[in-house]
C-alpha positions as CSV (number, residue, x, y, z in Angstrom):
1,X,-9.7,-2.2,8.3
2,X,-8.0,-0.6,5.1
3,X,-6.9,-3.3,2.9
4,X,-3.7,-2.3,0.6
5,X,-5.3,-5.0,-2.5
6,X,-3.1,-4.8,-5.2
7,X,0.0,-6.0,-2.3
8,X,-1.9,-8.5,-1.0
9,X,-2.9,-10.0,-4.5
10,X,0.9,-10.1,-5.2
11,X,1.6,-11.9,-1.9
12,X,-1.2,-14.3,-2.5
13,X,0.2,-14.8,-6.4
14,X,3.5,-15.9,-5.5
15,X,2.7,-17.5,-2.2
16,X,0.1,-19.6,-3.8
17,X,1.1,-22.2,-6.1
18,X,-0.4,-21.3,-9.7
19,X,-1.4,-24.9,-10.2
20,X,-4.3,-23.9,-8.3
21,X,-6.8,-23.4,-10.9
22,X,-9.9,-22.8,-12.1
23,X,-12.5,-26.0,-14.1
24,X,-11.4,-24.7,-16.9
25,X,-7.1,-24.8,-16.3
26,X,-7.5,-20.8,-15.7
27,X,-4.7,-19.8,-12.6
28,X,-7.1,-18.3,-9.5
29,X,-4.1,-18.7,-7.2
30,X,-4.2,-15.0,-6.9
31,X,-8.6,-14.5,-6.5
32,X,-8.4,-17.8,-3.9
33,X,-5.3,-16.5,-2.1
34,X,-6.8,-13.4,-1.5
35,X,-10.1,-14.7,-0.1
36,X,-7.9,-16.8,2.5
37,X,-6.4,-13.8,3.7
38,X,-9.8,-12.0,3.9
39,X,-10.9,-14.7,5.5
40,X,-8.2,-14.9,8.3
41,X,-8.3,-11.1,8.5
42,X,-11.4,-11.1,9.7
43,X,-11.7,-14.3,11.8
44,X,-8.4,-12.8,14.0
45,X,-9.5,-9.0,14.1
46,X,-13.2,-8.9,13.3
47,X,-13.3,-5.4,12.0
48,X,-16.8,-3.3,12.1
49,X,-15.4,-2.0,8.7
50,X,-13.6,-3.0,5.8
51,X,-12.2,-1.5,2.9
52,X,-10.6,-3.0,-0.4
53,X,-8.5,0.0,-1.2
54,X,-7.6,-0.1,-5.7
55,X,-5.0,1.6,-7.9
56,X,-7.1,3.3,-9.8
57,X,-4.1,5.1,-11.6
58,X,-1.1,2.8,-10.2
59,X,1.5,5.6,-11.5
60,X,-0.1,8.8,-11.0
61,X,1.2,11.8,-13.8
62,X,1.2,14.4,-11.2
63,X,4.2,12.5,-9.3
64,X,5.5,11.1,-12.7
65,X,5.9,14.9,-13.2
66,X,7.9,15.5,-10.4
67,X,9.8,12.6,-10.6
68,X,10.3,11.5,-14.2
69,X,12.1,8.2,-12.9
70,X,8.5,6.9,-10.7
71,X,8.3,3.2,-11.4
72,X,9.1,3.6,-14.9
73,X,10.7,0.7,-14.5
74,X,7.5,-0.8,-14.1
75,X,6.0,0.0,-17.0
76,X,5.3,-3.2,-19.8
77,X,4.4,-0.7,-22.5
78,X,4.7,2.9,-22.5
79,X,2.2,4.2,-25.6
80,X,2.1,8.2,-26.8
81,X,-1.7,7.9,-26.5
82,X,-2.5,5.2,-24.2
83,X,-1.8,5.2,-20.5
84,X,1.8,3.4,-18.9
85,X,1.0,-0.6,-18.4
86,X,1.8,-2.0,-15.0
87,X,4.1,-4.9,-16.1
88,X,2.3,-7.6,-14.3
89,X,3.1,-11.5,-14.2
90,X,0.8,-12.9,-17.3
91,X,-1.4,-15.3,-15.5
92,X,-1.8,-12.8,-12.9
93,X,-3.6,-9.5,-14.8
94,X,-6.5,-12.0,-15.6
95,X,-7.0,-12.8,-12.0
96,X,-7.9,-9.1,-10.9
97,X,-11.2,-8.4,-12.4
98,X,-12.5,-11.8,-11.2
99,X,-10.8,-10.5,-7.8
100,X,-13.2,-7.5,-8.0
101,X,-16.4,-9.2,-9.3
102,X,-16.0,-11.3,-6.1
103,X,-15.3,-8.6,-3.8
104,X,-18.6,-7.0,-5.6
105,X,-20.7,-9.8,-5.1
106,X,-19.8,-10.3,-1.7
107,X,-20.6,-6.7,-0.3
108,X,-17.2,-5.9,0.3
109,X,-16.8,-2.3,0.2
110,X,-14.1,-1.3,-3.3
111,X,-12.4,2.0,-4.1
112,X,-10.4,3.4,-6.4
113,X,-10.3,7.2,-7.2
114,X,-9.7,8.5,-10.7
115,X,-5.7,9.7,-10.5
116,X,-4.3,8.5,-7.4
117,X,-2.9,4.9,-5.9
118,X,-4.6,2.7,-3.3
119,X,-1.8,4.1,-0.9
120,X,-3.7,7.8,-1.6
121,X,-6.9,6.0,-1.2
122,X,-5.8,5.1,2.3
123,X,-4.4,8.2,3.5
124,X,-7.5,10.0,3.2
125,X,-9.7,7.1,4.9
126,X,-7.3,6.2,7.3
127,X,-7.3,10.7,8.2
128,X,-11.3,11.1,8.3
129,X,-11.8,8.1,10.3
130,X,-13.0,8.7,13.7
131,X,-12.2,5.5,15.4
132,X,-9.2,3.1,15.4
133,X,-8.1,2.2,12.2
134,X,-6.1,-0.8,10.7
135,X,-4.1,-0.8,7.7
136,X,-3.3,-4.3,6.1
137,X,0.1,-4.0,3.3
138,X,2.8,-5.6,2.5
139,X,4.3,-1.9,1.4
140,X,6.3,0.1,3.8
141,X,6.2,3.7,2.5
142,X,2.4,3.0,4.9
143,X,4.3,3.3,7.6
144,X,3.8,6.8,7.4
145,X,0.7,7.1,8.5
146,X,1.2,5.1,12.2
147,X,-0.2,7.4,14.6
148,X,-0.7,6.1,18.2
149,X,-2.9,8.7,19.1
150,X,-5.5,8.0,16.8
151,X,-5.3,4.5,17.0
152,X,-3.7,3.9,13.5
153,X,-1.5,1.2,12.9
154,X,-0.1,-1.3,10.1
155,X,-0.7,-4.4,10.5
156,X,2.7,-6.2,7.4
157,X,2.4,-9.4,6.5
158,X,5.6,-11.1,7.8
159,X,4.3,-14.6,6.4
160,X,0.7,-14.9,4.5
161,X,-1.6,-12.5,7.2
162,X,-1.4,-15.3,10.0
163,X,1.7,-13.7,11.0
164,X,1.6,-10.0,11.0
165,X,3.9,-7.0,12.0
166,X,1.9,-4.7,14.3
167,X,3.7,-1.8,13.7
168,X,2.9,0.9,15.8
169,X,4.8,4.4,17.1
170,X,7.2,2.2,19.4
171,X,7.7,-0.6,17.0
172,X,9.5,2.4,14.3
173,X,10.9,4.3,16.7
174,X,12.8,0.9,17.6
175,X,13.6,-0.4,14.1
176,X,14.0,3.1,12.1
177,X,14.3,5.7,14.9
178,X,11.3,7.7,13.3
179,X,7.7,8.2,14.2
180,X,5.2,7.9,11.4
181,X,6.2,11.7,9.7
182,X,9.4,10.8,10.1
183,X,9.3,7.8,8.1
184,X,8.2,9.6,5.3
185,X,11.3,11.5,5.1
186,X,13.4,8.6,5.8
187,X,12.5,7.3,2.5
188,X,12.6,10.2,1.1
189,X,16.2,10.4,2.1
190,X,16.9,6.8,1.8
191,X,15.2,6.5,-1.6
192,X,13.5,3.6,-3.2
193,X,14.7,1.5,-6.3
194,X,11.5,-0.7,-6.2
195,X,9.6,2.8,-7.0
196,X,12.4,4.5,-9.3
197,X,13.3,7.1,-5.8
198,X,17.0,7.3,-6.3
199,X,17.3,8.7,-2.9
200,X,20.0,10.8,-1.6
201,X,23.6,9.0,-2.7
202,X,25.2,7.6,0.3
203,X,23.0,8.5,2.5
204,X,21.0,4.7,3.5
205,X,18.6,4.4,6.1
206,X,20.3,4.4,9.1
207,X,22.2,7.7,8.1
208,X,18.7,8.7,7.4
209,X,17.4,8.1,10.8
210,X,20.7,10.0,12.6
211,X,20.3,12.9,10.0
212,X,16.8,12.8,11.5
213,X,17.3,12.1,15.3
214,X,20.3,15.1,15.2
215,X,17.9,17.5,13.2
216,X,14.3,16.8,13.2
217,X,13.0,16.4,10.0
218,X,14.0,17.0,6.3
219,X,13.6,20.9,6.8
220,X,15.9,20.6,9.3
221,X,18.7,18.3,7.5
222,X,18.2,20.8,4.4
223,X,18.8,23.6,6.6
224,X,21.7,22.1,8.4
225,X,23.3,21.0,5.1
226,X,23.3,24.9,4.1
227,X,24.9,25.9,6.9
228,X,28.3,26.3,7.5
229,X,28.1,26.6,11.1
230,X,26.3,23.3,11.7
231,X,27.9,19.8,12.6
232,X,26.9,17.9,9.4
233,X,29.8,15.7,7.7
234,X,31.3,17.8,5.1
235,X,30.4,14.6,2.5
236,X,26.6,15.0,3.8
237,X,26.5,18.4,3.1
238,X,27.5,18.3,-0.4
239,X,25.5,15.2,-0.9
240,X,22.4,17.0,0.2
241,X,23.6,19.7,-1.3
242,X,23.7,18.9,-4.7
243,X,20.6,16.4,-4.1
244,X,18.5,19.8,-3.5
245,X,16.7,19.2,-7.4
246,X,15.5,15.8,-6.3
247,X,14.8,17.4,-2.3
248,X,12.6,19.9,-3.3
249,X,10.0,17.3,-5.0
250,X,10.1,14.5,-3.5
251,X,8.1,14.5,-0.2
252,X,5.3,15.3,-2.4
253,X,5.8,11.9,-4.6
254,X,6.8,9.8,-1.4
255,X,3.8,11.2,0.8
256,X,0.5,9.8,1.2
257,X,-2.5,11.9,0.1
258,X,-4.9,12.5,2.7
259,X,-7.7,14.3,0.9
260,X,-8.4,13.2,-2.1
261,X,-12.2,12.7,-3.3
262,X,-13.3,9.9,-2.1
263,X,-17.0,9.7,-1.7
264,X,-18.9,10.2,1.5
265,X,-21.7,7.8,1.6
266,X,-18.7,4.9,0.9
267,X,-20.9,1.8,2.6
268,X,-18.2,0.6,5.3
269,X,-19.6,-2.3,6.9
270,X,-18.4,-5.2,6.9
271,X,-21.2,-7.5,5.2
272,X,-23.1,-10.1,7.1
273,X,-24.2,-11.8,3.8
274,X,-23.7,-11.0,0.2
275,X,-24.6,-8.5,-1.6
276,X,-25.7,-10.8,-4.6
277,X,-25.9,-14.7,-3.6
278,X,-26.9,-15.7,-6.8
279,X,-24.1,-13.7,-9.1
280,X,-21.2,-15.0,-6.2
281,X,-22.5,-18.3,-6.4
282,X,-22.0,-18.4,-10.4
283,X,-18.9,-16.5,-10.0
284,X,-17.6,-19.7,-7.3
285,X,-18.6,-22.3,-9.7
286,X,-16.9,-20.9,-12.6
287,X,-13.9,-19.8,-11.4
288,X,-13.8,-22.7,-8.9
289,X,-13.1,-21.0,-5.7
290,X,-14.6,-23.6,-3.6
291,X,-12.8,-23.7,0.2
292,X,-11.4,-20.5,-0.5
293,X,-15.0,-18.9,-0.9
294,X,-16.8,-20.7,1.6
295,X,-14.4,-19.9,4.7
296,X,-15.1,-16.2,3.5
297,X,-18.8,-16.6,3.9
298,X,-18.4,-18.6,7.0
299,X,-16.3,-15.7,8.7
300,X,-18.5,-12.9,7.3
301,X,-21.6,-14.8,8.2
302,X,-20.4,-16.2,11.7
């Protein structure tokens, strides 16, 4: 189980009130709503590995290079000699080293690589894995990597993780009219304002997914839009057309890495105690995780 943490902190930061708190009137909503999920995660699938999957670089330069636009949006304070800020709520950027101490402490396995997103992170785990693998986000552009033959699906939050979106082959053929590829050049095509993709103009998603179904894959639209003999609208061919500059570089922005570094001896397992009792304990006491801590321990222990 690849866990997409940064999406489920967010979920777990709104969907928590922030009045929960720590002793000292410090939010945890975010730490203790993420433990909850954990907890429920494993109690409902019981994986034989589990992954907390980081932004180690949350907007990467090599696709901020491609695509000047890439979250910029997103950014709190861009510096000429510091690196972009992810504009973050305020009680919430606290919350994520304590988030990481804990998953420390408990033997939960952490990784970030140096230049790349947790989404990149996942590719390349979810592609050397050698059984089934299941990928828990609340971020669609995962879709992507659904592949029924080797047993990879994503398992979206529809409401907290108690009620979760198995999305599998059948489940996007039936909603988007793509298989995993495909669904990387759907929103290519269809574009993304949350991540500053402007997309192809006029061309929404279920344009994308006929464009798709008629022609195959982006390729295929490109090379359809060029010629004069094919059936494309004359409106979609001068869309695409003049949309070639933003074509040509993004599928590399909007697709997954599957091979970056990530280190082989990565300890898997899901823990059946914690790594360091004594630091977790501390860590439970000061940040006051209570409930939330103990169900984790319970499942993990069980």
């Amino acid at each position: 189980m690849l866990l997409d943490t940064a999406s489920l902190y967010f979920r777990a930061y709104f969907g928590v009130p922030d009045s929960v708190r720590a002793p000292d009137g410090t939010p945890v909503n975010a730490v203790r709503g993420l433990l909850d999920f954990i907890a429920r995660l494993v109690q409902d699938h019981r994986p034989d590995a589990l992954v907390a999957c980081m932004d180690a670089d949350w907007r990467p330069e090599w696709r901020v290079s491609l695509i000047p636009s890439y979250k910029a949006h997103r950014v709190a304070e861009e510096t000429e000699t510091g690196p972009d800020e992810e504009e973050v709520p305020d009680t919430l950027s606290p919350q994520v080293p304590v988030i990481e101490a804990v998953l420390d402490a408990l033997g939960i396995a952490r990784l970030g690589v140096p230049g790349y997103e947790a989404d990149d992170v996942i590719g390349t785990l979810a592609t050397r894995a050698h059984g089934p693998v299941d990928i828990v986000t609340g971020d669609r552009d995962l879709f992507q990597l659904v592949d029924d033959a080797r047993g990879v699906r994503v398992l979206y939050p529809l409401k907290g993780v108690g009620s979760l979106q198995v999305t599998d082959e059948a489940l996007l053929r039936e909603k988007y009219g793509v298989d995993g590829p495909g669904y990387a050049d759907l929103a290519t095509l269809r574009g993304d304002p949350s991540d500053g993709l402007p997309g192809v103009p006029g061309i929404g998603e279920k344009t994308a997914a006929k464009l798709l179904a008629a022609y195959g894959d982006l390729d295929g639209i490109r090379a359809a839009a060029a010629d004069p003999a094919s059936k494309i609208t004359p409106a979609q061919r001068r869309r695409l057309v003049e949309s070639a500059p933003y074509l040509d570089v993004a599928p590399a922005v909007v697709r997954v890495a599957r091979d970056i570094p990530v280190p082989e001896d990565l300890d898997e397992r899901l823990p059946d105690e914690p790594r360091d009792g004594e630091v977790l304990t501390a860590l439970g006491e000061r940040w006051g995780l209570g409930g939330s801590l103990d169900r984790v321990l319970h499942t993990l222990t069980r």
